[in-house]
C-alpha positions as CSV (number, residue, x, y, z in Angstrom):
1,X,19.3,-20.2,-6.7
2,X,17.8,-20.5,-10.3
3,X,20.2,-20.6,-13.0
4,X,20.3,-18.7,-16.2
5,X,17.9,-20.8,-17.9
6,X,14.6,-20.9,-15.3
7,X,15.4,-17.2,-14.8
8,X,14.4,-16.6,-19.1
9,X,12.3,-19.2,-18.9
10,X,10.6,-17.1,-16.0
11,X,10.6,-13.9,-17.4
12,X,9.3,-15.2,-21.1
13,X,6.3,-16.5,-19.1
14,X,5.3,-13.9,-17.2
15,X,5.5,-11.6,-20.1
16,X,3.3,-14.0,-21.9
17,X,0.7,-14.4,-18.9
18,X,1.1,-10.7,-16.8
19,X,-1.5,-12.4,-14.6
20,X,1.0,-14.1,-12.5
21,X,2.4,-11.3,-11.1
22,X,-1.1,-11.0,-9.5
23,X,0.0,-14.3,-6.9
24,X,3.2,-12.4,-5.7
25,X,3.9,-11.2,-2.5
26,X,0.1,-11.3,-1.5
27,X,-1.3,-8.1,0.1
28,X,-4.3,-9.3,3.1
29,X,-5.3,-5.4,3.4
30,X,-5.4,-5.0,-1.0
31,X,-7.0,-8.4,-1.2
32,X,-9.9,-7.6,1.5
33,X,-10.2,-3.8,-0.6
34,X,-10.4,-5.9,-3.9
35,X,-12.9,-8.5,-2.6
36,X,-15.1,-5.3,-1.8
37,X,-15.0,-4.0,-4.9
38,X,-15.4,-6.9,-6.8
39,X,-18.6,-7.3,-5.0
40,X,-19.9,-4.1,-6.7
41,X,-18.9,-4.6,-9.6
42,X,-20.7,-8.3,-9.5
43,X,-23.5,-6.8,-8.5
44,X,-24.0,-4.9,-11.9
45,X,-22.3,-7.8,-14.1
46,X,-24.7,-10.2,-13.2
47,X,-27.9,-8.4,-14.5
48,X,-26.5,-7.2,-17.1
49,X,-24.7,-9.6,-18.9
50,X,-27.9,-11.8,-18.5
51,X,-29.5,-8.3,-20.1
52,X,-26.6,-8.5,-23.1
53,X,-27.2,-11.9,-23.6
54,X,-30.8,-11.8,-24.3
55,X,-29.9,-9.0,-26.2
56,X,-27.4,-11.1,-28.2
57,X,-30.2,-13.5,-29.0
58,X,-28.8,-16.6,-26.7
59,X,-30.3,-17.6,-23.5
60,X,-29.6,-14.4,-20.9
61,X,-27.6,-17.0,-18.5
62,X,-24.9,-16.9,-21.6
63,X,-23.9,-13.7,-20.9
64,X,-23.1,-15.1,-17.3
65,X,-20.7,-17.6,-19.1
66,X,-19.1,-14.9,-21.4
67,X,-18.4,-12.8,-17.9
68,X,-16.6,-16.0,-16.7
69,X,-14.5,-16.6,-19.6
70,X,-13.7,-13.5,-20.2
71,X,-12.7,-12.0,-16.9
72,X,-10.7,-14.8,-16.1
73,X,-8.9,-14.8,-18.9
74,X,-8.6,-11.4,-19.4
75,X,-7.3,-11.3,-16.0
76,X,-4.5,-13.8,-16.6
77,X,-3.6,-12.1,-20.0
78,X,-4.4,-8.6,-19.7
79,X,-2.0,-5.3,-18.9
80,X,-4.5,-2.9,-17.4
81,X,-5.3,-3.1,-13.7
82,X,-8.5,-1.3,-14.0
83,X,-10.4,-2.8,-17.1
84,X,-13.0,-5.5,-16.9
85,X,-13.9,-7.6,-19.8
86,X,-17.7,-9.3,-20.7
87,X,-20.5,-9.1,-22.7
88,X,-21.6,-5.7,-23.7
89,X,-24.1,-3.9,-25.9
90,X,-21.9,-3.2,-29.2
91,X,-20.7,-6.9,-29.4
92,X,-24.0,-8.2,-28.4
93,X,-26.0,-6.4,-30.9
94,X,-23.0,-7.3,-33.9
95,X,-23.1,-11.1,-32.9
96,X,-27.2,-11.1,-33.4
97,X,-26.9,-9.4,-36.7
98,X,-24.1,-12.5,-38.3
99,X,-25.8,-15.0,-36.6
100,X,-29.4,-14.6,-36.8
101,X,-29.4,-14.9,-40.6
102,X,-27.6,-18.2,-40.1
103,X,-29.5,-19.6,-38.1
104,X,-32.8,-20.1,-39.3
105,X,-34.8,-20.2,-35.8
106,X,-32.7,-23.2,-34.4
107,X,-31.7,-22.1,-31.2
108,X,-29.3,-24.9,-30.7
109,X,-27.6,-23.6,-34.0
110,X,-28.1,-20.0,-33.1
111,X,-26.1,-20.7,-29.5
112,X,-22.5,-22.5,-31.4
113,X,-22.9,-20.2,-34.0
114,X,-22.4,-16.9,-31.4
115,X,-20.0,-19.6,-29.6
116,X,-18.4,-19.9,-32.7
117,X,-18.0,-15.9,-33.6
118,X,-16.3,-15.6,-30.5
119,X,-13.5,-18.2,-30.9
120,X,-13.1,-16.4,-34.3
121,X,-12.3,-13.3,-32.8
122,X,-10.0,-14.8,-30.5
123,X,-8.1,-16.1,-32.8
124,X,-7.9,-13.2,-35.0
125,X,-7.1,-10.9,-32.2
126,X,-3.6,-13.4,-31.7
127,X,-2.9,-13.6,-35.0
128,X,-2.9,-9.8,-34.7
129,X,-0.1,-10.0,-31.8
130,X,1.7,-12.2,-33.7
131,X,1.7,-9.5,-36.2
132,X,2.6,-7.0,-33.8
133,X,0.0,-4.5,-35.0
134,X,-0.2,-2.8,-31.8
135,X,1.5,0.1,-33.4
136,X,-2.5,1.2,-34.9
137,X,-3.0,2.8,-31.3
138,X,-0.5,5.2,-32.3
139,X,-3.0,6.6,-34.5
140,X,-5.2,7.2,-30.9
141,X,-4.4,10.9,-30.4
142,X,-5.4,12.1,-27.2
143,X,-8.4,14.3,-28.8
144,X,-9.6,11.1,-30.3
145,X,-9.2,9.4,-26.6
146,X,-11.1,12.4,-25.1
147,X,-14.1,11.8,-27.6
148,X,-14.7,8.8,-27.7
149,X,-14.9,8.5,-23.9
150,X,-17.5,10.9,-23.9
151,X,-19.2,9.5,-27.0
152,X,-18.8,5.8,-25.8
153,X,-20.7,7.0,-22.1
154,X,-23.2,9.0,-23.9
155,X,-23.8,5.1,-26.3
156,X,-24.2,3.5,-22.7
157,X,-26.1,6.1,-21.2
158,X,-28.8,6.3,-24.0
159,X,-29.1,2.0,-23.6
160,X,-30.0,2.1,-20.5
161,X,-33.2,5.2,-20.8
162,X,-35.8,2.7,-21.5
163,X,-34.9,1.1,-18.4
164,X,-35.5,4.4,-16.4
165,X,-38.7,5.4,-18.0
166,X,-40.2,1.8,-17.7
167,X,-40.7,2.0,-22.1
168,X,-39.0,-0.7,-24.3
169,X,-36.9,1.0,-26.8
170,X,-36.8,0.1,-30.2
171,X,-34.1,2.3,-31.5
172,X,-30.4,1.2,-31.1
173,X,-28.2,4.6,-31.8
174,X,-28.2,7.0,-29.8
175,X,-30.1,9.7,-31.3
176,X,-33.3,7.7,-32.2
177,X,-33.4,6.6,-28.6
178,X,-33.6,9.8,-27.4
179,X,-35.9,10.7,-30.3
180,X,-38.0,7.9,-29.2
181,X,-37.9,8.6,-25.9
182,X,-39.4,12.1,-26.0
183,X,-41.6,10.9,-28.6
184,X,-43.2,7.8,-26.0
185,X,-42.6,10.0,-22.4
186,X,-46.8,9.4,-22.3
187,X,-46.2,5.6,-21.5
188,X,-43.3,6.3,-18.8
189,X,-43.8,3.7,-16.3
190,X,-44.6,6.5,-13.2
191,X,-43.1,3.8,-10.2
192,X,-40.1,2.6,-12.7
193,X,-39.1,6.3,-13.2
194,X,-39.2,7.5,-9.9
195,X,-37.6,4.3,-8.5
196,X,-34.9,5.3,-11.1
197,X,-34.6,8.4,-9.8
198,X,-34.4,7.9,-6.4
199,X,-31.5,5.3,-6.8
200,X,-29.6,7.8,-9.5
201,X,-29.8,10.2,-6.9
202,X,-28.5,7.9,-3.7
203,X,-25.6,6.7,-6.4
204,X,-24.7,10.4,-6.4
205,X,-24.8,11.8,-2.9
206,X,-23.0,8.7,-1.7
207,X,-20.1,9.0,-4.0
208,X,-20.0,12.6,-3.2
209,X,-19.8,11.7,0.8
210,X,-17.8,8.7,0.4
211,X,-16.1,7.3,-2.8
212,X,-15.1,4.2,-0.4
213,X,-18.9,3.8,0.1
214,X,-20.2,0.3,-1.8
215,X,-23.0,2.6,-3.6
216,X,-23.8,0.5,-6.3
217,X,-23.9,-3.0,-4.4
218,X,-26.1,-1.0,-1.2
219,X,-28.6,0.2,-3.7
220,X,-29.0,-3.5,-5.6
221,X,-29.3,-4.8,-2.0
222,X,-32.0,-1.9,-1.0
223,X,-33.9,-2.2,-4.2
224,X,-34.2,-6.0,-4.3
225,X,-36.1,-5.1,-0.6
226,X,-38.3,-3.1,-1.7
227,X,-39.2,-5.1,-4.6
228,X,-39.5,-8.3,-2.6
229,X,-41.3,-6.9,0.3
230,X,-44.2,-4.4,-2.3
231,X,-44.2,-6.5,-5.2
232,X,-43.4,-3.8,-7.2
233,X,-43.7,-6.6,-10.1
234,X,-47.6,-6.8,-9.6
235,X,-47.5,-3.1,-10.0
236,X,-45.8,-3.0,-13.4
237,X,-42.2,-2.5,-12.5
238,X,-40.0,-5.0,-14.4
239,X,-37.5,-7.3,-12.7
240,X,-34.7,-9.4,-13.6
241,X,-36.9,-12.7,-13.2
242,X,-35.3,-16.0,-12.9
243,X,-31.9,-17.3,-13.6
244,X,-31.4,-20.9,-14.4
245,X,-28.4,-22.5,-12.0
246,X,-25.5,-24.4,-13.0
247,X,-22.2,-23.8,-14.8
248,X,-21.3,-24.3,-18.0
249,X,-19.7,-26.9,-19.6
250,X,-16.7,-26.6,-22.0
251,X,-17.9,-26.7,-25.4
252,X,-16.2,-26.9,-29.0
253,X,-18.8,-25.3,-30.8
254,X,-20.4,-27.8,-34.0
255,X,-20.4,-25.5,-37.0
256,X,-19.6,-26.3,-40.5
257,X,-16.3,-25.1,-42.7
258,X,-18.8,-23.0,-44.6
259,X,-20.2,-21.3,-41.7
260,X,-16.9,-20.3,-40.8
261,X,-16.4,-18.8,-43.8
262,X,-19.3,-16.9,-43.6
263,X,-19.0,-15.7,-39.8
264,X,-15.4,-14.2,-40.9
265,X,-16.1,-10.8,-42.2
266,X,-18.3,-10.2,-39.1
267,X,-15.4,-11.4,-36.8
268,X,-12.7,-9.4,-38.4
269,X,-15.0,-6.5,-38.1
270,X,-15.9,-7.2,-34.3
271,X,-12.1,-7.8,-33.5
272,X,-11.4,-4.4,-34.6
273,X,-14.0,-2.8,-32.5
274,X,-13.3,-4.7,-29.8
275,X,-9.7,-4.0,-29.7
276,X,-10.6,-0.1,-30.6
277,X,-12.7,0.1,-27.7
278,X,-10.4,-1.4,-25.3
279,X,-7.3,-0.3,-26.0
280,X,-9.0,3.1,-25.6
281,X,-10.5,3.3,-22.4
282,X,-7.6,1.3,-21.3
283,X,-5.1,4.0,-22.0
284,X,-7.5,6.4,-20.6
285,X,-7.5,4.6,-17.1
286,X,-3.4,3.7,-17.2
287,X,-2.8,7.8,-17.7
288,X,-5.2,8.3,-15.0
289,X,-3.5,6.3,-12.6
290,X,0.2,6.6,-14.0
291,X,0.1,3.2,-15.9
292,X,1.5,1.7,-18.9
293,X,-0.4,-0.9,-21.1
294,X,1.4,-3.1,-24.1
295,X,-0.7,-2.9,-27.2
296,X,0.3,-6.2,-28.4
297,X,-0.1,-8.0,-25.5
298,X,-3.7,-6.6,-25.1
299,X,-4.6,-8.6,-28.8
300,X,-3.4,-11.8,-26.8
301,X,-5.9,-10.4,-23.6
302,X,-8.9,-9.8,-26.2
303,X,-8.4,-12.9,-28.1
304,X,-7.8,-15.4,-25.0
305,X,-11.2,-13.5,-23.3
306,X,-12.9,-14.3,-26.4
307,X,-12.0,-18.0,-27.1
308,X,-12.7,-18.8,-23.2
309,X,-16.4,-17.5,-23.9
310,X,-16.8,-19.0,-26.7
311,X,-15.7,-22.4,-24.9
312,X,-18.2,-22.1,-22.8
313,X,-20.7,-21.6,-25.2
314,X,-21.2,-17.6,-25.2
315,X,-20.4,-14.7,-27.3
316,X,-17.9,-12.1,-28.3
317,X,-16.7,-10.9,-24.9
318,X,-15.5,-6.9,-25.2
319,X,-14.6,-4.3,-22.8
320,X,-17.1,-3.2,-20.2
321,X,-17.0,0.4,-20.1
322,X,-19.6,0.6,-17.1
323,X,-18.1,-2.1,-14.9
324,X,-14.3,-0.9,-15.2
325,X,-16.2,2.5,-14.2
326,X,-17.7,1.1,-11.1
327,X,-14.4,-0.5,-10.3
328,X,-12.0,2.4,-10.5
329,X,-14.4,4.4,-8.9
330,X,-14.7,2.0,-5.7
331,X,-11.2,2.2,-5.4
332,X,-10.0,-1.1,-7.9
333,X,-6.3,-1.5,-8.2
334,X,-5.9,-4.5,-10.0
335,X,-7.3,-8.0,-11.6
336,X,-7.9,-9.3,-8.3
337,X,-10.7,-7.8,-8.8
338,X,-11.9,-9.9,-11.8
339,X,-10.6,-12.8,-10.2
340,X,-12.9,-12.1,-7.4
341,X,-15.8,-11.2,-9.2
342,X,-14.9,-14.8,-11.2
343,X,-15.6,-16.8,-8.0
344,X,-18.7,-15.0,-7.1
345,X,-20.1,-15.6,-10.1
346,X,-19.3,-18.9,-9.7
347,X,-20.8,-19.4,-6.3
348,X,-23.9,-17.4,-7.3
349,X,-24.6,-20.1,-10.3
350,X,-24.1,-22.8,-7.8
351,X,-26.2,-21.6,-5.1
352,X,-27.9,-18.0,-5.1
353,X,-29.6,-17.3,-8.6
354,X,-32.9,-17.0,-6.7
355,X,-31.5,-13.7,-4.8
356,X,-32.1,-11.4,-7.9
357,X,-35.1,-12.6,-9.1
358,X,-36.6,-9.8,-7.5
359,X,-34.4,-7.0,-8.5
360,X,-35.9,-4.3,-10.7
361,X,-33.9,-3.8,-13.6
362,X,-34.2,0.3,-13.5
363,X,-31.7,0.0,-10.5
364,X,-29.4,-1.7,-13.1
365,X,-29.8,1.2,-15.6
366,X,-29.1,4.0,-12.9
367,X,-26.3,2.2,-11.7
368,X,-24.7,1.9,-14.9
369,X,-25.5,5.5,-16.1
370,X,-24.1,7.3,-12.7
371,X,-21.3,4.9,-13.6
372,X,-20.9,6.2,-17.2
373,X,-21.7,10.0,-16.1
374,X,-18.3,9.8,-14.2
375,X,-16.4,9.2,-17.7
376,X,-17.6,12.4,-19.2
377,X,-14.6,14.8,-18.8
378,X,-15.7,18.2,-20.0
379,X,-12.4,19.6,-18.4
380,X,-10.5,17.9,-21.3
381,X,-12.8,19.5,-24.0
382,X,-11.6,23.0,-22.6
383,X,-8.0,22.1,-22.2
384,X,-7.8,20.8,-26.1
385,X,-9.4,24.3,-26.6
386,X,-6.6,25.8,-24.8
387,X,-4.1,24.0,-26.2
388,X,-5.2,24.2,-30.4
389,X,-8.5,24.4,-31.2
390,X,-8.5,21.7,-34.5
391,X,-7.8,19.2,-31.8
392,X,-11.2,20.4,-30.0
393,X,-12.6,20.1,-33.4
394,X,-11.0,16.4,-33.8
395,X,-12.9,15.8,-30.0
396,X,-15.8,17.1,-31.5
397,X,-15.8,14.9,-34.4
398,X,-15.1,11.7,-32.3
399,X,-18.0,12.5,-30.6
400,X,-20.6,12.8,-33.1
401,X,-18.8,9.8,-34.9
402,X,-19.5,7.4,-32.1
403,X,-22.7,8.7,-31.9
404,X,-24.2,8.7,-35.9
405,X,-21.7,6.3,-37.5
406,X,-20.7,3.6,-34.7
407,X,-17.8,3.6,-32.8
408,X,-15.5,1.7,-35.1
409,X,-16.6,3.9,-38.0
410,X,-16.4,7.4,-35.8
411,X,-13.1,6.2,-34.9
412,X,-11.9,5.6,-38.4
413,X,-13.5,8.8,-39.5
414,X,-11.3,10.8,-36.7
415,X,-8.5,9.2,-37.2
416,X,-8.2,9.6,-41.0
417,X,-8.9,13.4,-39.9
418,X,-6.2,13.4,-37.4
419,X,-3.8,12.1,-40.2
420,X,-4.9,15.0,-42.8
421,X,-4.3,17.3,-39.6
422,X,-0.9,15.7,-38.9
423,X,-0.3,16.0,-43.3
424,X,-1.2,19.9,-43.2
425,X,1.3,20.4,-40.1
426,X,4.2,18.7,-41.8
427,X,3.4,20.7,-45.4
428,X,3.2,23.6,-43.6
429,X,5.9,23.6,-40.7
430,X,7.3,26.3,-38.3
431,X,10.2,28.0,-40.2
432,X,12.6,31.2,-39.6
433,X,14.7,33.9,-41.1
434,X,17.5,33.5,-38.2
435,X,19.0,36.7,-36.9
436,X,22.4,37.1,-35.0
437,X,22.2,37.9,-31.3
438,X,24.7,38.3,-28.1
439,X,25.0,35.7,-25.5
440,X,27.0,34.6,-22.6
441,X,28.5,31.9,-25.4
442,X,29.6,33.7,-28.0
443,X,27.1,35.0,-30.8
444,X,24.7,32.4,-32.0
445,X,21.7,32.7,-33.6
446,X,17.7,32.9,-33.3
447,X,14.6,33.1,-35.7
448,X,12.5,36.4,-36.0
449,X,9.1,36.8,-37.6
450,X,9.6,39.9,-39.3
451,X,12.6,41.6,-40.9
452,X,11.8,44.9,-43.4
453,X,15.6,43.8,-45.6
454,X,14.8,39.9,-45.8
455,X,18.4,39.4,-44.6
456,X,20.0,38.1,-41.8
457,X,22.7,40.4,-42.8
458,X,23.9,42.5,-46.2
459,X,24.3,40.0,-48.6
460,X,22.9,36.8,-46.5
461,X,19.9,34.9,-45.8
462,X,20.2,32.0,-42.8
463,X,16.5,30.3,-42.8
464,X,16.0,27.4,-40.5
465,X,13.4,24.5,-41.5
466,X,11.4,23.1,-38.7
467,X,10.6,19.8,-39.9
468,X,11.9,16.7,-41.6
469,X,12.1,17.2,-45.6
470,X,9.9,15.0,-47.9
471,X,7.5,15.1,-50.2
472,X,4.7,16.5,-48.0
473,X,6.3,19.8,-47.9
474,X,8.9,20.3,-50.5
475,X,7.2,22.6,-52.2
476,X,6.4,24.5,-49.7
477,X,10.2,25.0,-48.7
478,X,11.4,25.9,-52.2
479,X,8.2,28.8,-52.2
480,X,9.5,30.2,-48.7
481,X,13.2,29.8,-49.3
482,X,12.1,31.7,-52.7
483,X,10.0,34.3,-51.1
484,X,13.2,35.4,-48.7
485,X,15.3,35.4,-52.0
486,X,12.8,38.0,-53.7
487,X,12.4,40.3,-50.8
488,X,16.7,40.3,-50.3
489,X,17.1,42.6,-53.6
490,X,19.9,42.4,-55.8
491,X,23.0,42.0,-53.1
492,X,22.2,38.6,-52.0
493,X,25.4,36.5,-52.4
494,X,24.7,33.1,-50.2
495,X,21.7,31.8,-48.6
496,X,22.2,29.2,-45.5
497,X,19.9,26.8,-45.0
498,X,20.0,25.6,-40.7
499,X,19.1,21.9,-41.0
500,X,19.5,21.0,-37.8
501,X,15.4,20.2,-37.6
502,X,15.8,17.9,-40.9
503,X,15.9,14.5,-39.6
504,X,14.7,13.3,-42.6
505,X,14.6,13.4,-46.5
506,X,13.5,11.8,-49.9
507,X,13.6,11.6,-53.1
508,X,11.7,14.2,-53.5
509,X,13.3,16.6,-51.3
510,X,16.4,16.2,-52.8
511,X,15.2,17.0,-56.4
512,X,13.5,20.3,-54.7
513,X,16.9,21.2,-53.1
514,X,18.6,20.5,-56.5
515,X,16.2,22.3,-58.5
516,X,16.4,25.3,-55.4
517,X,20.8,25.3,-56.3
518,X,20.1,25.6,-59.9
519,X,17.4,28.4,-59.9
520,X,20.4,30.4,-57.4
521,X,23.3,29.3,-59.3
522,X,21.4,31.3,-62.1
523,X,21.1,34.4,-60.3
524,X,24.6,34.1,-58.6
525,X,23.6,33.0,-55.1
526,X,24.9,30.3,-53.2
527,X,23.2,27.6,-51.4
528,X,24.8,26.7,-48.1
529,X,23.7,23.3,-45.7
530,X,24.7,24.0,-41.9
531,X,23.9,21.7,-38.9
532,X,23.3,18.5,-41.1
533,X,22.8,15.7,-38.8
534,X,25.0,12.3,-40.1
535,X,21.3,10.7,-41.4
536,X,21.0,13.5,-43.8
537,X,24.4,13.7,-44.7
538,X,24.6,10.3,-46.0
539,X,21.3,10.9,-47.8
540,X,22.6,14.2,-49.2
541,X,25.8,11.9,-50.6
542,X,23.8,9.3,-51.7
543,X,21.5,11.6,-53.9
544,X,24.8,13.5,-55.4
545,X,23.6,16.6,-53.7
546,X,27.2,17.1,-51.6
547,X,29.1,16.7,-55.2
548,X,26.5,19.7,-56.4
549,X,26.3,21.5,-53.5
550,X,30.5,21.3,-52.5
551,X,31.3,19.3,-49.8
552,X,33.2,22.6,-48.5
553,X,30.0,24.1,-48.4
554,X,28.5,21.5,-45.5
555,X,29.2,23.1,-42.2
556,X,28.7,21.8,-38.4
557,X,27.3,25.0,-37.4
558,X,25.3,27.9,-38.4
559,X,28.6,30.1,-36.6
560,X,30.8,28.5,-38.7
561,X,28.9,29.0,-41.6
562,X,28.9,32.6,-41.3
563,X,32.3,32.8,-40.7
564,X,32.8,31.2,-43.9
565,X,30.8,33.5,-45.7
566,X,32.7,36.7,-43.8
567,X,36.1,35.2,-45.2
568,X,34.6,34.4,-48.3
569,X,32.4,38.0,-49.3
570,X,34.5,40.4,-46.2
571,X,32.3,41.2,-43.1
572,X,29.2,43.0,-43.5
573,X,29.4,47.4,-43.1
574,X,26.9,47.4,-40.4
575,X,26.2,44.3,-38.1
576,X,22.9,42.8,-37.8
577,X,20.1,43.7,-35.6
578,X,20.7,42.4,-32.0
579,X,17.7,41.5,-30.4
């Protein structure tokens, strides 16, 4: 039996490493589902992190190392059971803009200098779980989550149209691509396109008959056929040519002080998109399949990925929007998957990097853009319109962001929009004249939108606030409670004020209220508190507001309240409307 001590000293490292829950009570049946899947989805990795890594401006077997690093790591460290980690496009592209300039044509340079940008961000992304900034995905609303999803598939889909026309693309956002597209369809490739087509197409009538089906890994096998047994190469279809074997050595990359200094700004930048982009999709997959993912622990999940590539002499690893896609939609359930997919790669660098030589890299691109087309959820578009139509707006916005700006700066741009949303909401809250109505309890009452008198009753206003009071909406408290005051006429005697929705109040706030008592004082109205939690009575003593206001004049319920003011001014001559 383990005592006290193994038992914390358990628990503290399987929160540190979630991986290891992986090795528990074994499943044969999951393990034989995962090893299926994992074949799929290492039958897109390899390609295309070779692709990302030439794209990255390293040797394209460097991708292969960042996909090892990463995924094992990621794996080991990582909450989500559905995402898979590697090289990708955005990272890619960031890591050959810092390091190119560096460089100055040395390749040798060029490689520990992308080695290098990766251990950076590892780091970065810890010391951002030691700082437990997690709390920024708070700022993810679920319109932002719905946009960029769709933006971030549309990014991936427009990468991969040169692919299907046969045309090398020059443009890297997605509007130029397209523009460029249209603009060059006269030198489409005819073969590539319709070989593109006709694997887009077996993608999708094989998912529709059987999601279980391997479509992804049947159509690599099928195309690498065709292309061995035509030459399809001799007739102008690009393949993925030859991959060098071998694995990778563990590297500290040899970089000066300086050029740490330098790479810096583009690491902090790339930690932030990374993390953005992950946490993102990841939360997108864990509501799909009723998960939970720690925010914190997923800065220790980036930045471990990232400093095992960058050991083995890669580049900033990031999530892999088009492989986690192919994985959940083969029927993934966990890392085993990446673990798997680990070892194959392994074994393929050993033994087998002859095998896709031949494989024409259009089947790549359909793959990966069936893949994406299944993260496009218009549904949610229409249910955001259902539900309030600035947060279709906000989706909206996200979208176009990712798109024109980027996707850490169409991020930033909806989330600063989502706060000013969030800041109009809470300066203009629900309120409510409150009314006095029958029920099987006694007499309580309700709000009503509209009320000729302005009165609860003769002679009394009871208005309820919806919302914490602070500076945000002060003003806009002391014009409403002021509005009811002016419609009441001359026989207004006490006004109530329900604060039962007040959870919280500032300086501010409490100068309004105390300005609010003096401007009724003047005209011989009272100003009444009921239904103050204990929070806001402690503020209202701490500002002197329950000396002004008269502690006898703080009451636990709106009922009581009323009562008060019955023995206080006599009951009114006619009661109020019952509704």
């Amino acid at each position: 039996m383990k005592s006290d001590t193994q038992l914390t000293e358990s628990n503290g490292l399987a929160r540190l490493i979630p991986g290891l829950a992986l090795f528990r009570g074994i499943n044969a049946g999951l393990l034989r589902t995962e090893l299926v899947v994992a074949v799929t989805v290492f039958a897109v990795l390899v390609p295309s992190s070779m692709a990302y890594g030439d794209l990255a401006g390293v040797t394209p077997v460097a991708g292969l190392y960042v996909a090892l690093g990463a995924m094992l790591m990621y794996a080991l460290f990582g909450t989500s059971k559905q995402v898979i980690t590697g090289p990708e496009a955005t990272s890619a592209i960031l890591t050959a803009a810092a390091v190119a300039p560096l460089a100055a044509g040395d390749p040798e340079r060029y490689a520990a200098l992308a080695a290098m940008t990766g251990i950076l961000v590892g780091v970065m992304a810890i010391l951002a779980r030691i700082a437990r900034l997690g709390f920024i995905t708070d700022f993810l609303s679920k319109p932002i989550l719905v946009g960029y999803i769709f933006g971030a598939a549309l990014i991936t889909i427009g990468s991969q149209l040169g692919k299907m026309f046969g045309i090398k693309l020059e443009s890297d956002e997605f509007f130029r691509q397209v523009a460029e597209l249209i603009s060059r369809l006269d030198e489409t490739q005819l073969l590539t396109f319709v070989l593109g087509i006709l694997c887009m197409a077996a993608l999708l009538i094989m998912r529709r008959a059987n999601r279980a089906l391997p479509g992804p890994l049947i159509v690599v096998a099928a195309a690498i056929v065709v292309s061995a047994v035509y030459d399809l190469q001799s007739k102008g279809v690009a393949i993925v040519g030859e991959v060098p074997a071998g694995l990778p050595q563990l590297t500290i990359p040899v970089v000066s002080l300086q050029d740490i200094f330098t790479l810096l700004p583009a690491a902090l930048a790339l930690t932030i998109l990374i993390y953005a982009d992950e946490i993102l999709t990841a939360r997108v997959f864990a509501a799909k399949h009723g998960q939970k993912i720690d925010a914190n622990q997923e800065f220790v999940a980036i930045g471990m990925a990232n400093i095992g590539a960058g050991f083995l002499m890669g580049f900033p690893a990031a999530l892999s929007a088009s492989r986690t896609a192919v994985s959940d939609q083969m029927g993934g359930k966990s890392q085993w998957v990446g673990l798997f997919a680990v070892g194959l790669t392994i074994i393929f660098l050993l033994f087998f990097t002859p095998l896709l030589e031949p494989l024409p890299t259009v089947a790549l691109g359909a793959i990966i853009i069936v893949a994406s087309i299944g993260l496009i959820d218009l549904a949610a578009f229409r249910f955001l319109r259902k539900v309030r139509s600035a947060e279709y707006w906000l989706a909206v916005v996200t979208v176009f962001g990712v798109l024109t700006l980027g996707v850490l700066q169409g991020i930033l741009v909806a989330v600063m929009l989502s706060l000013v949303n969030i800041l109009f909401h809470i300066s203009h809250p629900h309120d409510a004249l409150l009314d006095e109505m029958d029920a099987s309890g006694g007499t309580v009452y309700r709000g009503i939108m509209d009320k000729e008198s302005g009165l609860t009753e003769p002679g009394l206003i009871v208005y309820r606030f919806d919302a914490p009071l602070v500076f945000a909406n002060a003003a806009f408290f002391t014009e409403r409670v002021g509005e009811l005051v002016a419609n009441a006429g001359d026989g207004l005697k006490c006004v109530i004020i329900d604060a039962e929705a007040i959870s919280d109040f500032d300086s501010t706030a409490a100068e309004a209220l105390e300005n609010l008592d003096a401007d009724l004082e003047r005209l011989g109205i009272e100003l009444w508190i009921a239904r103050a939690n204990e929070p806001l009575r402690q503020l209202l003593e701490v500002t002197g507001l329950t000396g002004r206001l008269g502690k006898d004049n703080l009451y636990v319920s709106v009922r009581s309240a009323v009562e008060a003011y019955h023995a206080r001014f006599g009951e009114p001559e006619s009661p109020g409307e019952t509704i």
